[in-house]
C-alpha positions as semicolon CSV with decimal commas, in nm:
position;residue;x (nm);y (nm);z (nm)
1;X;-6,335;-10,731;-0,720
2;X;-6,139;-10,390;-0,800
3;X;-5,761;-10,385;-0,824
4;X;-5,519;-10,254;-0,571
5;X;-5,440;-9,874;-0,605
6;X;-5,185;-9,713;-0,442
7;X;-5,213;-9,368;-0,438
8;X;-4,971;-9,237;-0,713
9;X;-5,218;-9,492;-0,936
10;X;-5,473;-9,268;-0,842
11;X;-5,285;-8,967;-0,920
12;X;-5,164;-9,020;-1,227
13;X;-5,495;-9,173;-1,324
14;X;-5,649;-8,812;-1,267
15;X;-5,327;-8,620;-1,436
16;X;-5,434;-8,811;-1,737
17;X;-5,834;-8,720;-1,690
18;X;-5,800;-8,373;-1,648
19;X;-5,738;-8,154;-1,926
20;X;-5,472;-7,879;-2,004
21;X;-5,494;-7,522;-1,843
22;X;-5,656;-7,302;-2,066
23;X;-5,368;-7,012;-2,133
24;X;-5,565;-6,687;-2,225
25;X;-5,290;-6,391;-2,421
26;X;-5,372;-6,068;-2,287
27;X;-5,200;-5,791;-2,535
28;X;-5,061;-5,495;-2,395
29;X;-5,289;-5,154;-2,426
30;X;-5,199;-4,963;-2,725
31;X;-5,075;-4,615;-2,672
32;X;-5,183;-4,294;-2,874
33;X;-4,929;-3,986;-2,926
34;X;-5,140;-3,680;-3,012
35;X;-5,021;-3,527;-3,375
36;X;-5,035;-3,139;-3,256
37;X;-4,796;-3,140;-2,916
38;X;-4,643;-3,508;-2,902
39;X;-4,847;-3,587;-2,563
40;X;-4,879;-4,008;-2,558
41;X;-5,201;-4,092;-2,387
42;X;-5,083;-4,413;-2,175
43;X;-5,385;-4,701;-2,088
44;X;-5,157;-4,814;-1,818
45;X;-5,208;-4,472;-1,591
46;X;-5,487;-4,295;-1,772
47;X;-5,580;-3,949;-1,702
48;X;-5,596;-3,838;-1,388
49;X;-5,646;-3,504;-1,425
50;X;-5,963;-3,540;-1,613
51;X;-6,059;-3,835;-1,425
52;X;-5,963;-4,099;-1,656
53;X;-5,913;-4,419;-1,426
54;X;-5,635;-4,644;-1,462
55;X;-5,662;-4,906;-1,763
56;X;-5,927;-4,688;-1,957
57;X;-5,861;-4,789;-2,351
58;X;-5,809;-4,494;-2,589
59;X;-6,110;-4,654;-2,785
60;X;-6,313;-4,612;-2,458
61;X;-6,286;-4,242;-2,330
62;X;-6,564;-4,015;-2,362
63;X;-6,623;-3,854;-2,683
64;X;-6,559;-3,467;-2,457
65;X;-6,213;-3,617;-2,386
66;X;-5,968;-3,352;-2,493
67;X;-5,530;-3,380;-2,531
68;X;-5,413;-3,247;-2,169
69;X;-5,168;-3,071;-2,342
70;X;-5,319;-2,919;-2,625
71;X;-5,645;-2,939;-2,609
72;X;-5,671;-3,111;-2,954
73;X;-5,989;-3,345;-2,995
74;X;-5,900;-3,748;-2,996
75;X;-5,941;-3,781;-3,421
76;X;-5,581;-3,598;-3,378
77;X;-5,468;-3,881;-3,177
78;X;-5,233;-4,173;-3,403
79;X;-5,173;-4,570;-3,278
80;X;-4,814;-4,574;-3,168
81;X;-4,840;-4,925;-3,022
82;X;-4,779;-5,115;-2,757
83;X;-4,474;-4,980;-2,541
84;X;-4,210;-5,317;-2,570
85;X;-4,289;-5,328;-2,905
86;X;-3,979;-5,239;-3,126
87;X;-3,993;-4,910;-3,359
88;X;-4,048;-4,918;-3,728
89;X;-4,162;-5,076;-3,985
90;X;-4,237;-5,507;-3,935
91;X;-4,081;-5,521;-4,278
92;X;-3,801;-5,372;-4,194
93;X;-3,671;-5,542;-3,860
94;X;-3,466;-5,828;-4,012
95;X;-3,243;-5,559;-4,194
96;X;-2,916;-5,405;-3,994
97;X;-2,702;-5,531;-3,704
98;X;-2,964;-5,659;-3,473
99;X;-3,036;-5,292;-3,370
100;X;-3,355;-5,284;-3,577
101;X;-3,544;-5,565;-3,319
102;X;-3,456;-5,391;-3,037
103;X;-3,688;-5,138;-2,836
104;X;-3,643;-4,760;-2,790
105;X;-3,560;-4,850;-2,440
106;X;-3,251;-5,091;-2,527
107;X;-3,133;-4,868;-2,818
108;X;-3,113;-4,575;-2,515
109;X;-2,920;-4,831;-2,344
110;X;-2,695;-4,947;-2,644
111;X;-2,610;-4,579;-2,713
112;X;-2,542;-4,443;-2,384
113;X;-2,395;-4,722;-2,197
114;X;-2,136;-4,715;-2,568
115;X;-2,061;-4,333;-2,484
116;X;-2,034;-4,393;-2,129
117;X;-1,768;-4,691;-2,189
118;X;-1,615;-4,452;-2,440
119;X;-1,626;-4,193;-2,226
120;X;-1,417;-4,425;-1,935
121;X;-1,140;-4,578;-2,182
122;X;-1,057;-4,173;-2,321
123;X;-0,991;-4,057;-1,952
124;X;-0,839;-4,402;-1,838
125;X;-0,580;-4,309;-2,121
126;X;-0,492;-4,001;-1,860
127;X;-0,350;-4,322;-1,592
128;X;-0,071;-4,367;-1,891
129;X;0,268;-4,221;-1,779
């Protein structure tokens, strides 16, 4: 004779049977800045010019590939990382005021959202009579 099983036996009989979802990383593209003109070959958009699809690796593009800008051959061509990550050294982030961690986009932010506060408290100073 089987026992009685309501249905949230059932369920949490197969919760426990099944196993965890499998959780895959996928790093971000690195990005290449080319040594002669500063151009930064982006993964993310490619080279459309050249036709260079979308989400073409630097590793991947054809040996004829040439800088856009410059013309200079991909051995110019230097790992500058992934965009989010922060600039510098990995030695050297846990030195400074926190600025150090932070990414070129948030140090932008830090600086001119500082001036532009700055900025607002010099001319509210004009509203004192």
């Amino acid at each position: 004779m089987e026992p009685d099983l309501n249905n949230s036996d059932i369920l949490s009989q197969q919760v426990e049977q099944s196993s965890p979802p499998e959780v895959l990383l996928i790093e971000e593209p690195h990005r290449y800045e080319c040594s002669s003109c500063g151009y930064i070959y982006e993964p993310t958009v490619g080279d459309p010019r050249r036709g260079i699809g979308e989400g073409t690796l630097f590793t991947d593009l054809p040996k004829e590939w040439r800088c856009p800008v410059c013309t200079a051959r991909p051995a110019s061509f230097s790992d500058i990382g992934i965009p989010s990550k922060p600039s510098g050294f990995t030695e050297n982030l846990g030195f400074g005021f926190g600025v150090n961690v932070m990414t070129p986009g948030q140090k932008n932010l830090l600086i001119f959202g500082s001036l532009a506060v700055a900025f607002a408290f010099f001319m509210s100073l004009y509203a004192l009579d």
